[in-house]
C-alpha positions in Angstrom: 38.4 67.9 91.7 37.4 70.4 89.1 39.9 72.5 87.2 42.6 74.0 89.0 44.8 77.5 89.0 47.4 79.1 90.6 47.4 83.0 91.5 50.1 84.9 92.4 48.9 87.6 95.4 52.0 89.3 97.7 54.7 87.2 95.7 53.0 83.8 96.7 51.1 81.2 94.5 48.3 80.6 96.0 46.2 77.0 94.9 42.4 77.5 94.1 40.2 75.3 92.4 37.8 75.6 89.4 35.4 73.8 87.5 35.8 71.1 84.7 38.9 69.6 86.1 37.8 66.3 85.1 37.4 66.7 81.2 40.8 65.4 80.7 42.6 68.4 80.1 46.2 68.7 81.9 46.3 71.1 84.8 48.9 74.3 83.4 50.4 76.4 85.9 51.1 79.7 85.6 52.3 82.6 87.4 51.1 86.3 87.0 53.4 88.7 87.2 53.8 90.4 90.4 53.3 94.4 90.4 56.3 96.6 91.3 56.3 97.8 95.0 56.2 101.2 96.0 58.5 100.9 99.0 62.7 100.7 98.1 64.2 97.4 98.9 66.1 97.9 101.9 70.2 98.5 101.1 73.1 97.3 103.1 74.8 99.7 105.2 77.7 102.1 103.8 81.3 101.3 105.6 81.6 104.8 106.5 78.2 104.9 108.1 78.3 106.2 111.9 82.1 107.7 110.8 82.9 111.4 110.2 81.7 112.8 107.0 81.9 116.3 108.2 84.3 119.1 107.6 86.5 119.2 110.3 89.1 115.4 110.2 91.7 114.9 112.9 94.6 112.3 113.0 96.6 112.1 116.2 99.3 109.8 116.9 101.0 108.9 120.3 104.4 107.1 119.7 107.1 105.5 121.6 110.8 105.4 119.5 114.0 103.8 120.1 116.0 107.0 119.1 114.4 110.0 117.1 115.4 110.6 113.7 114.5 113.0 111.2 115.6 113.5 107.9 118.5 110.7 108.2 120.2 112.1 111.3 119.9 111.3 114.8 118.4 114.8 116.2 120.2 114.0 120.0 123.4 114.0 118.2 122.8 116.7 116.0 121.5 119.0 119.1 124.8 118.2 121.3 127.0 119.1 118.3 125.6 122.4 117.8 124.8 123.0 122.2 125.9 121.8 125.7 125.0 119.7 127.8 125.3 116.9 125.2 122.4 114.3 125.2 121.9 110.8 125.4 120.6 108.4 122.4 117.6 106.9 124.8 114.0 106.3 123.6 112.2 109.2 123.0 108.0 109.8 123.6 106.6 111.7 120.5 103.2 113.7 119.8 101.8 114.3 116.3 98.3 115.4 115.8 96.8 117.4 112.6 93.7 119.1 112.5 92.1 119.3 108.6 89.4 121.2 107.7 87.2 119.8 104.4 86.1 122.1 101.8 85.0 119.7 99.4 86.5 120.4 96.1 88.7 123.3 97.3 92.1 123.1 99.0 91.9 121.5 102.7 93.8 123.9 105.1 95.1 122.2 107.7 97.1 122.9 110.9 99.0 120.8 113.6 101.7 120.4 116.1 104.6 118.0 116.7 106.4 117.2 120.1 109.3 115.0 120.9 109.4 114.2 124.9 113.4 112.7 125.9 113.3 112.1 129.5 117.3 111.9 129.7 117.9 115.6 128.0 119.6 117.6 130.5 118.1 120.9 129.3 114.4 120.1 128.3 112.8 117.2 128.4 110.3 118.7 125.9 113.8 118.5 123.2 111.5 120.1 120.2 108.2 121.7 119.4 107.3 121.9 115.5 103.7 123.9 114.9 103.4 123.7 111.2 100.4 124.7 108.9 99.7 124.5 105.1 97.2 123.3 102.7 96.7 120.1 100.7 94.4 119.9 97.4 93.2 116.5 95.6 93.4 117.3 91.8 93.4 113.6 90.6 96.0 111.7 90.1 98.0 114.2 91.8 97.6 115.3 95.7 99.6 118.6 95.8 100.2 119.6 99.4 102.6 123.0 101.0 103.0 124.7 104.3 104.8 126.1 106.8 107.3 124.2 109.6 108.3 126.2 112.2 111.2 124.6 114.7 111.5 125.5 117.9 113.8 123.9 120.4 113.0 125.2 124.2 116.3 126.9 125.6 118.1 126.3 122.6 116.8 129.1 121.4 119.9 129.0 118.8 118.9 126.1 116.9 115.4 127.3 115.8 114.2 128.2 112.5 111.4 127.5 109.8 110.9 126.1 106.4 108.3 126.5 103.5 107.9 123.2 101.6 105.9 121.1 99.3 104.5 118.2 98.2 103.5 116.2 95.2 102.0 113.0 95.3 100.9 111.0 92.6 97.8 108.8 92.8 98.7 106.1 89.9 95.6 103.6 90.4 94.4 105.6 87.4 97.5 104.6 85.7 97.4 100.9 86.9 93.8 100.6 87.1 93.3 99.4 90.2 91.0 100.4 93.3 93.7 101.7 95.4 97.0 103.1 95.0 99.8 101.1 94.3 103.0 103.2 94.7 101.7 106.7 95.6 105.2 108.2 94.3 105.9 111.8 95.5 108.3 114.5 95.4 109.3 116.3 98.4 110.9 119.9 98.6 111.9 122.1 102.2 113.2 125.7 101.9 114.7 126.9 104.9 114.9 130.6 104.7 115.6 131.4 108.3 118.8 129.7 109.8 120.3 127.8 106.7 119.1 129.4 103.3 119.3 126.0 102.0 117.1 123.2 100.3 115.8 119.2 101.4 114.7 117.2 98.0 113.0 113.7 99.0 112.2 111.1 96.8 109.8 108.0 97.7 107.3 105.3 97.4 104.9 103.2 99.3 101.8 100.9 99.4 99.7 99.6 101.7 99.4 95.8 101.9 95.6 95.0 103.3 95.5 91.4 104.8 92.7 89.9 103.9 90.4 88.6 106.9 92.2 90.7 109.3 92.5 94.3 110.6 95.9 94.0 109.6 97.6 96.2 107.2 101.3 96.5 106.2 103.0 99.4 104.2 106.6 98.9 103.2 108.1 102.1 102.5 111.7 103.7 100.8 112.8 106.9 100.5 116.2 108.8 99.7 117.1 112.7 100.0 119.0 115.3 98.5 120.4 118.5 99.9 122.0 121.7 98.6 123.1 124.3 100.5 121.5 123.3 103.9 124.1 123.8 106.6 122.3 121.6 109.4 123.5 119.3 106.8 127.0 119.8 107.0 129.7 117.4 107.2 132.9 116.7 108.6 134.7 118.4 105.8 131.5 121.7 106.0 130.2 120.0 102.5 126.2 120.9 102.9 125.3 120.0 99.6 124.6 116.0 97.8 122.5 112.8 98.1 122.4 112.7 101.8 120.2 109.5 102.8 118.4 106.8 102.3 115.7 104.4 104.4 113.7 101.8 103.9 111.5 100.6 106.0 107.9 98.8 107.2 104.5 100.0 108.7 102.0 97.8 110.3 98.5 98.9 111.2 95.6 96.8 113.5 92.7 98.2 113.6 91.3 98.1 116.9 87.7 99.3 116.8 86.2 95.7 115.9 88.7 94.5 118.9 87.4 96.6 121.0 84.0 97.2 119.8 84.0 100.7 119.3 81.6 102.1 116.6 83.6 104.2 113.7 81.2 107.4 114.9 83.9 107.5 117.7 86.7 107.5 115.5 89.0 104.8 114.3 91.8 103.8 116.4 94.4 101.5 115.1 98.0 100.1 117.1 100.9 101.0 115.0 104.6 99.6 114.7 107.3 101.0 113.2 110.8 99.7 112.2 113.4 101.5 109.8 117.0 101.6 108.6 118.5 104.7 108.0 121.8 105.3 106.3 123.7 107.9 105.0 125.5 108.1 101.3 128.0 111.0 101.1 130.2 110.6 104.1 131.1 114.4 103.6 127.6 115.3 103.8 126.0 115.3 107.5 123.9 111.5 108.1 123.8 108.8 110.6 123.1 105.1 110.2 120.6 103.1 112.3 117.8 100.1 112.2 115.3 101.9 114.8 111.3 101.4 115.7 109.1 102.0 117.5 105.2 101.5 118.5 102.0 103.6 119.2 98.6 104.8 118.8 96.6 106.4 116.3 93.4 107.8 116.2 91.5 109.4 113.3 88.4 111.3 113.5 
């Protein structure tokens, strides 16, 4: 056979044969380089592909609670103390959903409602009704977030009022250096300057705990609270002000759209479970003590 080459066309080497490949000379193989293409290599799909990227978010969640408490006290107790009929410490149905408007780099107004549902409540089964409003702005590392809740408790007309408050978080994976947020401290302050004239200080942390290989995700959670001045807060003795509470407790999250195969551009849904303990830590200031839970659905759009 005569002398030999190899030519590179479409990223192949392809064998063709020349004259004088028998003069003794070794065959030498080379490979010429293969010119650019004009067409992009094809990419793998973003995670968020198919999801919301617009500028309207919602989160809604559906939950079902042993008892309902807010703030480190038991809200049935704390409604029969201050109104008649008294009611019942049975499980209570509860309805949070927020809607979020995006504005890129500009504050993110948002708006919402919360309901708690207690079947047993001799007066209203619909026990409370909190419309709140605010805005929340990412200025990294901090999230500073403030609004408006507004209380109202149907035919206990006595027992409503509403609060200005806000919120700073702390996003300290620039701190740490990590990907994701380890602690997410924050700060936590509620005027009420209808009813009470007094103040609500909470302290806490928490971090989300993604398990690999799973939909699973748990975040363990603690917080503890300070009031001044807040008479819903009042004790036995009328003291309204002092480190009122404490509670730790524990978050899971399973994602169900792979379960379920529903594509994110329908939202992502995910089964939640709850579980707490609550306890007070100035007897002369108003808080109750209980290990509670509960379970539910959330969906985010």
């Amino acid at each position: 056979m005569k002398n030999a080459r190899w030519t590179a066309i479409c990223g192949c080497l392809i064998f063709t044969a020349a004259a004088g490949a028998d003069d003794g000379r070794p065959f030498k193989l080379a490979v010429e380089p293969q010119r650019p293409s004009v067409y992009a290599l094809p990419t793998p799909p973003p995670k968020d592909e198919g999801a919301n990227t617009g500028g309207v978010n919602i989160d809604i969640k559906v939950t079902y609670f042993s008892d309902y408490y807010y703030r480190g006290v038991d809200r049935s107790s704390f409604i029969s103390d201050v109104t008649t009929p008294r009611t019942t410490n049975t499980a209570n149905f509860q309805f949070d959903g927020r809607l979020q408007f995006n504005l890129d780099k500009l504050p993110h107004p948002f708006i919402g409602i919360f309901a708690n549902v207690l079947d047993s409540d001799p007066v209203s089964n619909f026990q409370e009704f909190r419309p709140y409003f605010g805005v929340e702005w990412r200025v990294r590392p901090l999230i500073l977030a403030g609004g408006v809740n507004i209380y109202e408790f149907p035919d206990r007309s006595e027992l409503s009022t509403s609060e200005g408050w806000v919120k700073i978080t702390l996003d300290d994976s620039m701190l740490f250096k990590t990907d994701e947020p380890v602690l997410s401290p924050y700060i936590f302050a509620a005027y009420d300057y209808d009813l009470y004239d007094g103040w609500y200080i909470e302290a806490g942390v928490s971090h989300d705990f993604a398990i690999e290989g799973t939909d699973i995700t748990i975040t363990p959670l603690a917080n503890v609270a300070y009031v001044a001045s807040h008479g819903a807060f009042a004790g036995p003795t009328g003291r309204d002000s002092g480190f009122q509470h404490y509670e730790i407790g524990v978050i899971g999250r399973y994602a169900l759209n792979n379960l379920l195969n529903i594509p994110q551009r329908y939202g992502t849904w995910s089964l939640n479970g709850y579980l707490y303990y609550t306890d007070s830590i100035d007897d002369d200031v108003r808080g109750d003590s209980a290990v509670w839970g509960g379970v539910g659905i959330q969906f985010r759009y």
